[in-house]
Phi, psi and omega in degrees: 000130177323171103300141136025300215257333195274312169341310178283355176281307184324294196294041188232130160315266190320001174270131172296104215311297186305343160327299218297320200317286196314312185256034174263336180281000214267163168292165164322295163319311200261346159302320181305317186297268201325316164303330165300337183282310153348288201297351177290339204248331198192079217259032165279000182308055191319266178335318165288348187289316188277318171310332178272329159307354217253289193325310193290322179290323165325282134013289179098036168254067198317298188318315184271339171292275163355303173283341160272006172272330178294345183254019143280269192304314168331294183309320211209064194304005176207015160313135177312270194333303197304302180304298236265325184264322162290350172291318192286317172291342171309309196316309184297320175246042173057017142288064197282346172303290179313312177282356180270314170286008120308303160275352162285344166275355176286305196321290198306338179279295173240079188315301179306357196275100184285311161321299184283329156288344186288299207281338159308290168314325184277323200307314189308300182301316188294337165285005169099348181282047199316331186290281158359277141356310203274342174259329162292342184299295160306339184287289200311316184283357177301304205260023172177087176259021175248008174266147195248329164313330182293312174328287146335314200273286181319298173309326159300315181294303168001285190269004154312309176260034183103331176296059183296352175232035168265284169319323157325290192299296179287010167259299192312317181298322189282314186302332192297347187247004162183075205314316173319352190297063171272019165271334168269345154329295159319282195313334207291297244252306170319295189300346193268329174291306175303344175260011176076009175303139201268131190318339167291326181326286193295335191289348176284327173306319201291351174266002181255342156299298191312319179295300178312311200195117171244034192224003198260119198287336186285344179262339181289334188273339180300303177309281177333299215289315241254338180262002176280294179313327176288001214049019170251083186303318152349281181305342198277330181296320182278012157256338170280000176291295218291283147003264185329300183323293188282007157094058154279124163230067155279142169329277192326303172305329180266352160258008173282335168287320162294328179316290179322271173350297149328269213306021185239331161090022162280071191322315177273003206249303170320309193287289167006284196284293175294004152278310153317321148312317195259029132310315190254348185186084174257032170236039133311082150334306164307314180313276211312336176272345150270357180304304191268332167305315180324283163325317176273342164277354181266341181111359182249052189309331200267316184302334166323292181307311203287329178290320169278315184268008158279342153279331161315287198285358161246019165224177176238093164308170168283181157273337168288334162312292181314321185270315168289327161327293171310303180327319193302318175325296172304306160353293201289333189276312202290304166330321180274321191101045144218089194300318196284323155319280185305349155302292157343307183279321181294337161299308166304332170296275171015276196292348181279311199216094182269052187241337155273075224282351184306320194303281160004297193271359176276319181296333168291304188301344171280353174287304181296310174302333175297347206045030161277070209279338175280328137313326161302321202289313193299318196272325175301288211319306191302329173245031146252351172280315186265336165302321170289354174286321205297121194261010155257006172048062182280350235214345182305305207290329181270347177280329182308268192343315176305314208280325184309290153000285214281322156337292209303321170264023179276312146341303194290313194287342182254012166219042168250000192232005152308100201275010204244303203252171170237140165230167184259119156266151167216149214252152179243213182245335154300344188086350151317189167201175157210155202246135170264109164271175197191113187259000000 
C-alpha cells in the first residue's frame, strides 16, 4: 500500500513526476531520509520542501513540518500550495494569529481557491470568530450551493450571532440536501424549541428525522419533550419510554418522564422516575416542585415538606418561585391536618406572590377545618372579593366553591352557641342545609 502522503503528492503539478516515482514504494522514514538528503545538494527545492512537510505532518511531526513549509514559503512569499499548507500547519501547532493572516492573503490572492477558504473558514469558526467565519461560508456556498456541509457551517455562526432566522433557514436548506443528516435534525428541532416555535411547527422535521433513524436516542427524547411542551402528556411517555428501553438514564429523560407521569396522574410510576432524577440533581427546581406533589399524592407530605425547604435553603429561587415552593408546603401540611403549619406556609406563599390567589382560598380552608370560622369567613370574603376582580375569571370554579364555604359557616355560627339543643347539620350539594335537632 502507497503512504499516506503519496496521493497528495501525485496531485501537485509542481511536484516532479519522476521524484513521487523514486520514493513512493519507500517507508515513510526512507522518504523522509532521501529527502533531507536532496535538500543538502539543493535546499532552493520548493517542491521538496513541501513533500517533506507533507511527510513530517503525515508523522505528526508539526514542529519540523512547520519549518519546512516555512522554507518553503520563504522562497516564494505567494506560492499557492506554500500559503495554503504553511498556514493550515501554524493553525495545528497552535500559531492561530500568524496562520489566520496567512490564509487572509491566500483568499486575497486566490479568491477561487476553495480548498483554502474552506480550511479559513473552520479556523476562523473554531476560534469563536463567527461573523468572519459567517463570510467565507458565503463566499463558498456562492459557488457551490448544493453542499449541505457548508449550510450547516453557515447555519452555526448565524445562530452564534444571533441571526436566528437566517440560522434557522440554513439548517433547513442543509437538511433538504441531505435529510439523513439526523444530528443536524436534532440541532434544527433544539433551535426551533428555543425560539418558541410551537411543537406542531416542529413536529414534522423530527418524524422526518425519525423516518431516517428511529433508533437515534437524543431524537426520540426530542420528540417525548416536543408531545410535553404541547401538554400532551400521554403521548409524550412512550417516547421517553423508548429512549430507556435502548438504555438512556439521563436526568432529562427521567424527569420529563416522571413529569409526564404526574399530569397523567400516575402517581406512582412518578414518584419512581423523580427519585431517580433528584438523584441526579438535586437542585433542579422545576424536578424538585414535581417531585414533591408527587410525593404528597403518594401520602408521603412531610418528605415533601423536608424537600421544599431543602430547596429553599439550597438555592435561590424567584419569588414567585419561592411562593410555590411555600405552597407545596402548605399542601403537605393541610394533607396531614396540620392546618396551623399550612396556614403559616400559605401566608408566606401570600406574601411572595400575592397575585396568586389560590393560596388564599387554601388559607380559608384551613381556617375552616380549624373551626376557626370568622377567619375563614374573613379570608373566603377577601378572595371572592379579589377574584372577581379578575378580568379572566381564572379563579370561578374557586369562588362557587368560596361562596359555598362561606354557607357553611354562616350555619356553623349560627347554632353554635345553644346552650340548650345540639344540633347535626348537614349540609347539601346544592349548598343548602337542613337542621337535625337533638334534645
Amino acid at each position: 500500500m502507497n503512504p499516506p502522503s503519496l496521493n497528495a503528492f501525485a496531485q501537485d503539478d509542481f511536484l516532479a513526476m519522476d521524484k513521487v516515482l523514486e520514493i513512493g514504494i519507500l517507508t515513510e522514514e526512507e522518504q523522509i531520509s532521501i529527502l533531507q538528503n536532496s535538500l543538502r545538494g539543493d535546499s532552493t527545492d520548493i517542491s521538496g520542501w513541501l513533500m517533506l512537510g507533507m511527510l513530517y505532518e503525515n508523522a505528526g511531526q508539526i514542529d519540523k513540518a512547520v519549518e519546512a513549509y516555512h522554507r518553503a514559503h520563504s522562497m516564494d512569499g505567494q506560492c499557492e500550495r506554500c500559503l495554503q499548507l504553511y498556514a493550515n500547519a501554524l493553525s495545528l501547532q497552535g500559531r492561530v494569529s500568524l496562520a489566520m493572516e496567512l490564509f487572509q492573503d491566500a483568499v486575497e490572492l486566490y479568491p477561487n481557491n476553495a480548498s483554502i477558504r474552506s480550511q479559513y473558514a473552520r479556523l476562523l469558526k473554531r476560534e469563536s470568530l463567527f461573523p468572519r467565519a459567517f463570510i467565507q461560508y458565503s463566499h463558498l456556498i456562492e459557488r457551490d450551493s448544493s453542499n449541505f456541509y457548508l449550510w450547516e457551517q453557515l447555519g452555526d455562526c448565524a445562530l452564534r450571532m444571533g441571526m436566528n432566522e437566517i440560522g434557522i433557514s440554513a439548517y433547513v436548506s442543509s437538511l433538504n440536501l441531505n435529510a439523513a443528516n439526523v444530528p443536524l435534525a436534532l440541532k434544527l428541532i433544539n433551535t426551533l424549541v428555543k425560539s418558541d416555535f410551537s411543537p406542531t411547527e416542529i413536529m414534522p422535521y423530527a418524524d422526518a428525522a425519525l423516518t431516517c433513524d428511529s433508533t437515534y436516542i437524543p431524537l426520540l427524547k426530542a420528540k417525548g419533550l416536543l408531545f410535553y411542551l404541547a401538554q400532551d402528556y400521554k403521548n409524550a411517555i412512550p417516547w421517553f419510554a423508548d429512549a430507556v428501553a435502548k438504555g438512556d438514564t439521563s436526568l432529562f429523560t427521567l424527569k420529563y418522564m416522571g413529569i409526564s407521569h404526574y399530569h397523567v396522574r400516575n402517581f406512582f410510576k412518578a414518584d419512581e422516575l423523580l427519585t431517580k432524577a433528584y438523584t441526579l440533581d438535586t437542585l433542579d427546581k422545576n424536578l424538585n416542585y414535581f417531585y414533591a406533589r408527587a410525593l404528597i399524592e403518594m401520602g408521603d407530605g412531610r418528605k415533601a415538606v423536608k424537600l421544599m425547604e431543602s430547596t429553599i435553603d439550597l438555592i435561590t429561587p424567584l419569588p414567585i418561585e419561592l411562593a410555590a415552593y411555600h405552597g407545596i408546603i402548605g399542601d403537605a401540611f393541610q394533607k396531614v391536618q396540620m392546618y396551623r403549619e399550612a396556614v403559616a406556609a400559605y401566608r408566606k406563599a401570600i406574601e411572595l406572590d400575592p397575585a396568586y390567589l389560590s393560596y388564599l382560598y387554601e388559607q380559608g380552608l384551613c381556617h375552616y377545618y380549624s373551626k376557626e370560622y370568622e377567619l375563614a369567613k374573613e379570608i373566603f370574603t377577601r378572595f371572592i372579593g379579589m377574584a372577581e376582580e379578575d378580568p379572566i375569571k381564572k379563579y370561578k370554579s374557586s369562588v362557587s366553591s368560596a361562596k359555598y364555604w362561606i354557607k357553611r359557616i354562616d350555619g356553623e355560627l349560627f347554632f353554635e352557641g345553644s346552650p340548650t339543643v345540639r344540633n347535626d347539620t348537614i349540609f347539601l350539594p346544592s349548598g343548602g342545609f337542613i337542621i337535625k335537632s337533638n334534645y
